[in-house]
C-alpha positions, 0 to 999 in steps of 0.5 A: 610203656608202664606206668609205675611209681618210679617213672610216672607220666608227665601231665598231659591236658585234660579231655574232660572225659576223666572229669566227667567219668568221675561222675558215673563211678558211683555206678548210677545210670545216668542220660546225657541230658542229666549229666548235661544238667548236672555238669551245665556241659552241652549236649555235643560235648556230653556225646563225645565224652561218653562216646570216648568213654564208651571207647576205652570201655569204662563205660557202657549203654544200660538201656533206656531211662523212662520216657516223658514221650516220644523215644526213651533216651538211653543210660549210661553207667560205669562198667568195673568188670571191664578191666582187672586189678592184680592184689598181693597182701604179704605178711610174715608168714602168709600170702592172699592174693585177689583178682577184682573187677574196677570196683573192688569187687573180688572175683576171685582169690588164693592163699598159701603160707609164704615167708617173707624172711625167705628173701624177695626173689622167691616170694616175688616169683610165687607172686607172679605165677600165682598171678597168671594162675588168677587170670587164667582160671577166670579166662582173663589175661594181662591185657585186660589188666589195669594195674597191681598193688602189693602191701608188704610188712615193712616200712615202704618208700611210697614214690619208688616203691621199695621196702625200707629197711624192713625189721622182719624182711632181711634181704629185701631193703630197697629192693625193686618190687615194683621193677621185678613185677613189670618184668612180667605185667606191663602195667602200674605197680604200687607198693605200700605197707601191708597196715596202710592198705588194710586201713584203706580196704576196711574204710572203702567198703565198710565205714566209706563215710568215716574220715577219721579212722586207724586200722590196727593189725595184731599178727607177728607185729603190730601196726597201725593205718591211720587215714586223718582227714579222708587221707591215707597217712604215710608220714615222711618216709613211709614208716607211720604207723609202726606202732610195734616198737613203741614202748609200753609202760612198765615193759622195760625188761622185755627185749625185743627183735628190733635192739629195743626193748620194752616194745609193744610187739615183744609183749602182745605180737603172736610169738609174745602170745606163744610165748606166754602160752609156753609159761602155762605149759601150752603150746601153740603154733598159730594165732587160730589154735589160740582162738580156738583155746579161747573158744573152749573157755581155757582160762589161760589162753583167755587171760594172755589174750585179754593182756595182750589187748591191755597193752595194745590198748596203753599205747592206742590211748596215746594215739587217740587223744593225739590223732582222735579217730572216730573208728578204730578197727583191729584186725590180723590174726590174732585180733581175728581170733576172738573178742578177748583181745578186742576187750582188751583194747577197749578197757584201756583205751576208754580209761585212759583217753580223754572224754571228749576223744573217746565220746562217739569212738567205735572199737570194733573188729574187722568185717573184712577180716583177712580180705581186708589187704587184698581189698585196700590193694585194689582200692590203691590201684583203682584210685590211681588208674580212674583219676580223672588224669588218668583216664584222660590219658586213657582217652588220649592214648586210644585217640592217637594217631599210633593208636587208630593205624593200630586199631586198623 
């Protein structure tokens, strides 16, 4: 049966294997008598975890340790590309998909324009045979498959799964994405906010030590992942962060989609930078053409991004000196289009914030760029499936006595 967000496994007691294969994630070889040291565990129970452990494939021998005399003892270290992670980052107007390995690492990906507006039924479909396309050109199938994450550009109900009244996504409010995908992958399906999980992806393999630290994603809309405290913040009912409809001061007379006005993303989301471009006589129909504009010096393509990264940068004041992240990254398409935005923000963020907020704060462009989502999706995913429950469930499932007359 699935594991999902909608009907979650009850608790089972622990084998200690989960527990002790948190150890080993960090890809280390380890011996039994080291772990034996550090966990303070007997050797036999050692042996048994790691052999249980060796069971389900998470781990494996990686040849011997150096020896004080006598037999050199083996090594053993987790083993991510024994299993597969499916991840989906949908925005307005595109769709990146990865295959990874339990670390996160990417084997391999796709991309293709897709919009969101279409409506669930359509995207979900090209999702799930963009899907068995990965697998099948890299020789995997579902079996090997531990779970799915997919990030959409709405507010999302983190314990169902289902989009919540998305401002950009008519058609798809509380629909069951989560239940659509199973219908196919008989694994764990995740949904989050396409923002949160780009935060997610940006701190695991760019800043895995920074606690504090806001994603903010400059495309069609604008939205911000915050992680406080090494969490990953989703507020009450999944719509933190939505920093595009928070007014900014002196936009009062600028109407926007969502019934407001004076809203952030009517003035510095791409068709607001389009449309502010159309005022200079230059037309443009992605967020690369105006990157390229900017590249080629073109003063006014230069100046209405410099303005956008003001105006982001009025509102992401406010949002330091209340939450006082360390790390503000800026990623999306158009902040990925060039430094000026990047300026931009960091203009208005220094003079307005407080000193002491704005002391050690980075302001920095996303290394992962477009792969960020993607990432962080599989970062959800790989959190949920390698808790240290979860792979005692693993163990459990593997040792049952259905499961041993299966393997007969």
């Amino acid at each position: 049966m699935a594991i999902s967000m909608i009907t979650p496994k009850p608790p089972t007691p622990g084998t200690g294997a989960g527990e002790l294969f948190q150890l080993l994630r960090d890809g280390r070889p380890r011996t039994r008598s080291e772990l034996a040291t550090r966990t303070g565990l007997s050797r036999s129970t050692i042996a048994a975890r790691i052999d249980a452990l060796q069971d389900i494939g998470l781990i494996g021998a990686v040849g011997p340790a150096l020896s004080s005399g006598g037999r050199p003892p083996s090594t053993f270290a987790f083993v991510p590309e024994s299993r597969t992670v499916l991840a989906a980052d949908l925005g307005a107007a595109h769709g990146i998909l990865a295959l990874t390995d339990l670390a996160g690492n990417v084997i391999d990906h796709l991309r293709a324009d897709v919009d969101i507006a279409a409506g669930p039924v359509p995207v979900l479909d090209w999702v799930v045979h963009s899907f068995i396309e990965l697998l099948g050109r890299n020789g995997r199938d579902a079996a090997t498959l531990s779970g799915i994450a997919i990030g959409v550009p709405g507010p999302v109900e983190h314990s169902t799964g289902r989009p919540t009244k998305p401002p950009i996504m008519p058609g798809w409010n509380d629909f069951d994405i989560p239940g659509t995908i199973q219908r196919t992958f008989d694994v764990p399906v995740l949904v989050d906010n396409d923002v949160n999980i780009m935060a997610l992806g940006e701190q695991s393999f760019s800043w895995p030590d920074t606690e504090n630290l806001m994603f903010v994603k400059v495309a069609t809309g604008i939205g911000v992942g915050i992680i406080s405290g090494g969490e990953l913040q989703r507020g009450a009912q999944g719509s933190a962060g939505d920093l595009g409809h928070v007014q900014v001061p002196g936009g009062a007379s600028t109407p926007c989609s969502c019934g407001n006005t004076g809203c952030l993303e009517a003035l510095a989301g791409g068709p607001a930078v389009a449309r502010n471009l159309a005022a200079h006589g230059i037309e443009v129909a992605t967020a690369s053409e105006v990157g390229k504009l900017a590249e080629a010096n073109n003063t006014a393509a230069i100046a209405v991004l410099r303005q956008a990264g003001r105006d982001i940068g009025s509102v992401l004041a406010m949002c330091v000196n209340l939450l006082n992240p360390s790390v503000i990254v800026l990623g999306g398409r158009l902040a990925n289009a060039g430094e000026h935005v990047i300026a931009g923000v960091r203009e208005l963020v220094y003079f307005r914030s407080t000193p002491l907020a704005t002391q050690h704060l980075v302001i920095v462009g996303s290394a992962s760029r477009e792969m960020a989502g993607v990432r962080g999706a599989s970062m959800l995913v790989i959190q949920h499936v390698l808790s240290a429950a979860a792979v005692d469930g693993l163990v459990q499932e593997r040792s049952s006595p259905q499961s041993a007359a299966a393997s007969r």
